[in-house]
C-alpha positions in Angstrom: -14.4 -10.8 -41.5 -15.6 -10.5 -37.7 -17.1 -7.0 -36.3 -13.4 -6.0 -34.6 -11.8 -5.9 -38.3 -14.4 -3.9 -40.0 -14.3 -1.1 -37.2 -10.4 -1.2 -37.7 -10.9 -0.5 -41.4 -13.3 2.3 -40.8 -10.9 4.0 -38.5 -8.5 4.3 -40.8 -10.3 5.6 -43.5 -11.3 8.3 -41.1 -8.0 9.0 -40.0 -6.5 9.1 -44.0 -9.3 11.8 -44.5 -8.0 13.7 -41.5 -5.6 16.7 -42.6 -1.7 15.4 -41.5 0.5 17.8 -39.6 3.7 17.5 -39.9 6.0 17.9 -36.7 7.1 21.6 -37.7 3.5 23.0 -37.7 2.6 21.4 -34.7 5.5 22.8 -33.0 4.5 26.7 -34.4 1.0 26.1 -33.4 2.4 25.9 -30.0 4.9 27.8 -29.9 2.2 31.0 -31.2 0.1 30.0 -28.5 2.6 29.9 -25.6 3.7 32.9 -26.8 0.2 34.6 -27.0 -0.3 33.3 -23.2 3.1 35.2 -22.3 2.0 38.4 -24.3 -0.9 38.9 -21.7 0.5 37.8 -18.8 2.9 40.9 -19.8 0.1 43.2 -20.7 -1.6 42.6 -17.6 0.7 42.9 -15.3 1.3 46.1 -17.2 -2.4 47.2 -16.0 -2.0 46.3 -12.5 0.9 48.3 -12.4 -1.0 51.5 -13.5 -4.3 49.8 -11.4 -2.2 50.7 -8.5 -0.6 53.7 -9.6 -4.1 54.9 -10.3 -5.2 54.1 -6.4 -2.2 55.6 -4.7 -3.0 59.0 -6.7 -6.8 59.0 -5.5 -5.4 58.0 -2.2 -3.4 61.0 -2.2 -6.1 63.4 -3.7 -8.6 63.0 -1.6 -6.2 63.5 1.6 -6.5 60.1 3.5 -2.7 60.8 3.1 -2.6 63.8 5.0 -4.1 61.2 7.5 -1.3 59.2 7.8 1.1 61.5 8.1 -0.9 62.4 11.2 0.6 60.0 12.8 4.3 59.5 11.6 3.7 57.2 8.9 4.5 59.1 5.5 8.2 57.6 6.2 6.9 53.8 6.1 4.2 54.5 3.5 6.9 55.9 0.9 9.4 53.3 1.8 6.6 50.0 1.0 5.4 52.3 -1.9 9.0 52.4 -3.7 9.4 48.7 -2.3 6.0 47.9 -4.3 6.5 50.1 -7.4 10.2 48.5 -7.5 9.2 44.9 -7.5 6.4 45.3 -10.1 8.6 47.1 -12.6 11.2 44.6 -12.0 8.2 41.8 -12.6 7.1 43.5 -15.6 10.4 43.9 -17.0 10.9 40.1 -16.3 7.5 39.4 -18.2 8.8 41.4 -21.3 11.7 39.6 -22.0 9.9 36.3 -21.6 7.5 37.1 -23.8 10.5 38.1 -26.7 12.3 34.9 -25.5 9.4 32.6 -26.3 8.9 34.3 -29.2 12.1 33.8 -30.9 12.6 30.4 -30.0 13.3 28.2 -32.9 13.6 24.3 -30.8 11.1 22.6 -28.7 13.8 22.0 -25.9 14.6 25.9 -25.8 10.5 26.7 -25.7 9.9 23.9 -23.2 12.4 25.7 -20.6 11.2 29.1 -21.4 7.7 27.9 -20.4 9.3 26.6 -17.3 10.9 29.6 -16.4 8.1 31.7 -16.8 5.5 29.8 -14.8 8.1 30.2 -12.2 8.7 34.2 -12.8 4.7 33.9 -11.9 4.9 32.2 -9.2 7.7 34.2 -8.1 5.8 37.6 -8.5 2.4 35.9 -6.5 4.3 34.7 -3.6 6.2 37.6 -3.1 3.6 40.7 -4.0 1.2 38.1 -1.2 4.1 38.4 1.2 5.1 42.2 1.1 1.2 42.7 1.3 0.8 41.1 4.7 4.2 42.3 6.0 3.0 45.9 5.3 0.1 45.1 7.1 1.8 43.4 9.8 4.0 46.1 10.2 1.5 48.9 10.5 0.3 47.4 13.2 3.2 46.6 15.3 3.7 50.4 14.6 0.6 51.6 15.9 0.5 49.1 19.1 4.2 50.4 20.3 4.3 53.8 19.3 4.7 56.3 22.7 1.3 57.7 21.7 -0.5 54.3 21.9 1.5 52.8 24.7 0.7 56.3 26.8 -2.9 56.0 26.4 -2.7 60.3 23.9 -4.9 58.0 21.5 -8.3 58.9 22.1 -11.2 55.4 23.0 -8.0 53.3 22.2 -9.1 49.7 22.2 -7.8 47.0 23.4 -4.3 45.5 21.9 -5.8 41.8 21.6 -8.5 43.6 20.0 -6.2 45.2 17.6 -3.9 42.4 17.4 -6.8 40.2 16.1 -8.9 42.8 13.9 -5.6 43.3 11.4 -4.9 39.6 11.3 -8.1 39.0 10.4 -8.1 42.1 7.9 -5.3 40.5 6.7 -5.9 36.9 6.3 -9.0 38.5 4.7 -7.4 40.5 2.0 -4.5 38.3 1.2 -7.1 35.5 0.3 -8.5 37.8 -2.2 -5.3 38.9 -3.9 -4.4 34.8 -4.1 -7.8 34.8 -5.7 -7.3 37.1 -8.0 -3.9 35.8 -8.9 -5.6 32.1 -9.0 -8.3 33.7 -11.4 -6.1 35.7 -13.6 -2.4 34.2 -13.9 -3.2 30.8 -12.6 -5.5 30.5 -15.9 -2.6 31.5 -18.3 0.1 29.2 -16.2 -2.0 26.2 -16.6 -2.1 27.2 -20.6 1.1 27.3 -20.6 1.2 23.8 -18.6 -0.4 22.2 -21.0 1.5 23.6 -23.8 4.2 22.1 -21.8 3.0 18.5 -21.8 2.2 19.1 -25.9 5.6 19.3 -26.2 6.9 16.9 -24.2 4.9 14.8 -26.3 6.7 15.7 -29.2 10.0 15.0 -28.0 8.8 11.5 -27.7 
């Protein structure tokens, strides 16, 4: 018996003393993980929510507010605060019933779409907290570069508007790479869990 056939007979000896799963507990396996992955993704969007909250209070308190109002912005601030606060509640709310899908799933097609769906609800959330960031910021600009007071020269040591123009898109760009960052660190982690979870499946369905 040659060297190939006596390698063949060892593997399989291994793999008889290996414990068998049978397709059902793989499937729970998975399905408890996805739906741990999903749990947090909840929880922690549940924390930035209040990470947030938290800033706009100490924001307020310590009267950098008052500043703002100064100069006719209360109106804008409020209105991209309940814009914020909206979208993240709606997000979170999203997250929650994601989480209680996954978890009462009972077929690998029905978990492999709700794994779908919630790696886009991520996405969704990223792209469009990013977005509303740098609009803001965009925004505040365009405010304070064609308000009478700028355009009259009332602002005291104004500098130029290229100089302005280019400081806040730099700010920007600066800050939005840091929130993708974040993101990337924190949810892109659990989405690629969930991706592979994904591709455990599929291999199941095979």
């Amino acid at each position: 018996m040659d060297e190939l056939e006596l390698l063949k007979k060892d593997w399989q000896k291994q793999d008889d003393a290996l414990p068998k799963l049978s397709y059902k507990e793989i499937y729970q396996m998975i399905l408890k993980k996805s739906s741990s992955i999903v749990r947090w993704i909840f929880i922690i969007s549940i924390i930035e929510f209040l990470l947030w909250a938290s800033l706009d209070i100490i924001f307020r308190l310590n009267g950098m507010h008052a500043d703002i109002e100064k100069i006719d912005m209360g109106v804008f601030t409020l209105i991209t605060s309940i814009v914020s606060y909206s979208i993240l509640g709606y997000f979170i709310i999203r997250f929650y019933l994601n989480y209680k899908k996954i978890e009462a799933t009972d077929s690998t097609k029905v978990l492999m779409e709700n794994i779908l769906k919630t790696r886009r609800t991520v996405k969704q959330y990223i792209w469009i907290n990013i977005s509303l960031f740098a609009l803001a910021m965009i925004a505040t600009m365009s405010y304070v570069l064609f308000t009478g007071e700028f355009e009259n020269g009332t602002v005291d040591n104004q500098p130029p508007v290229w100089l302005i123009v280019v400081s806040t898109l730099l700010v920007t760009l600066f800050f939005v790479g840091l929130i993708a960052l974040f993101y990337r660190l924190i949810y892109g982690i659990l989405t690629r869990r969930l991706k592979k979870n994904y591709k455990e499946l599929e291999k199941l369905e095979v």
